[in-house]
C-alpha positions in Angstrom: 75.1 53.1 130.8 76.7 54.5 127.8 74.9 53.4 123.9 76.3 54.5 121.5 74.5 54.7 118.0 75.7 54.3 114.9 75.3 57.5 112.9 75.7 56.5 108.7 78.4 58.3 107.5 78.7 60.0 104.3 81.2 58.4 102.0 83.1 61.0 100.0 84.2 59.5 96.4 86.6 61.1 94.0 83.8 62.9 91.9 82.2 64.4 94.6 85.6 66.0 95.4 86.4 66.8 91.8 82.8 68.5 91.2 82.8 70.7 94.3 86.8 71.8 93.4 85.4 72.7 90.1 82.5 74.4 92.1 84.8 76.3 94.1 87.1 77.4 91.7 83.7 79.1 89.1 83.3 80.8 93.1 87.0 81.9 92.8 86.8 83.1 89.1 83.3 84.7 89.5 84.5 87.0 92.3 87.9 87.9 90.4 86.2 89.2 87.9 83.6 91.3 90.1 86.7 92.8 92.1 88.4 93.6 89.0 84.9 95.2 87.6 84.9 96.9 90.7 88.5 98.4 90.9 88.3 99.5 87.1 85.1 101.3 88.4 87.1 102.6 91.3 90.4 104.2 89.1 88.9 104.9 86.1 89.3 108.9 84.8 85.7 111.3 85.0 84.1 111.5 82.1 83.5 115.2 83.2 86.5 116.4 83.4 88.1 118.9 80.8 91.6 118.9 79.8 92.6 122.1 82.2 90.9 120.5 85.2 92.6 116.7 84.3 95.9 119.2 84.0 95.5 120.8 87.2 94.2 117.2 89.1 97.5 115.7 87.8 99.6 118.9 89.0 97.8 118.4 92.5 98.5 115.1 92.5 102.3 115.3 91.8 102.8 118.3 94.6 101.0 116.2 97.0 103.4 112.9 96.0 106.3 115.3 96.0 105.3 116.7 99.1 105.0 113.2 101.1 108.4 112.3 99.5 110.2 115.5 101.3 108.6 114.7 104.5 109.3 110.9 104.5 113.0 112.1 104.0 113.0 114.9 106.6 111.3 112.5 109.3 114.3 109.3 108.4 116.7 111.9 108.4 116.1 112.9 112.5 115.4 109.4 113.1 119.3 108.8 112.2 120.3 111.7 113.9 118.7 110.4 116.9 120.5 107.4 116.9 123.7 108.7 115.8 123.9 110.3 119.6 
């Protein structure tokens, strides 16, 4: 034979929902503002560093960007060629 029982269930009312959106949502805002603590953390400049070696970072910087950029070109450039056969 099969009983069933009667479990009591939990009535969910239109504060409960608004109190645990507003919980969620000071979740939400609370971990915004740690990422955003934590990427200003990530990209902000060294306090160490001197004006030649912030000069010569950015120069480094600008080769290695350049440098992707003429290789990203050179690699589509024999991709068309290969298809242009």
């Amino acid at each position: 034979m099969n009983t069933t029982q009667d479990t009591p269930k939990k009535e969910i009312t239109l504060e409960m929902i608004c109190q645990q959106k507003a919980e969620k949502l000071s979740e939400i805002r609370a971990s915004k503002q740690r990422m955003t603590e934590q990427a200003r953390e990530l990209f902000k400049p060294s306090e160490s560093m001197k004006s030649a070696n912030a000069l010569m970072s950015n120069f480094s910087s600008g080769v290695a960007i350049f440098n992707g950029v003429m290789t990203g070109f050179k690699i589509i450039k024999r991709i068309r060629n290969i298809f242009r056969r």
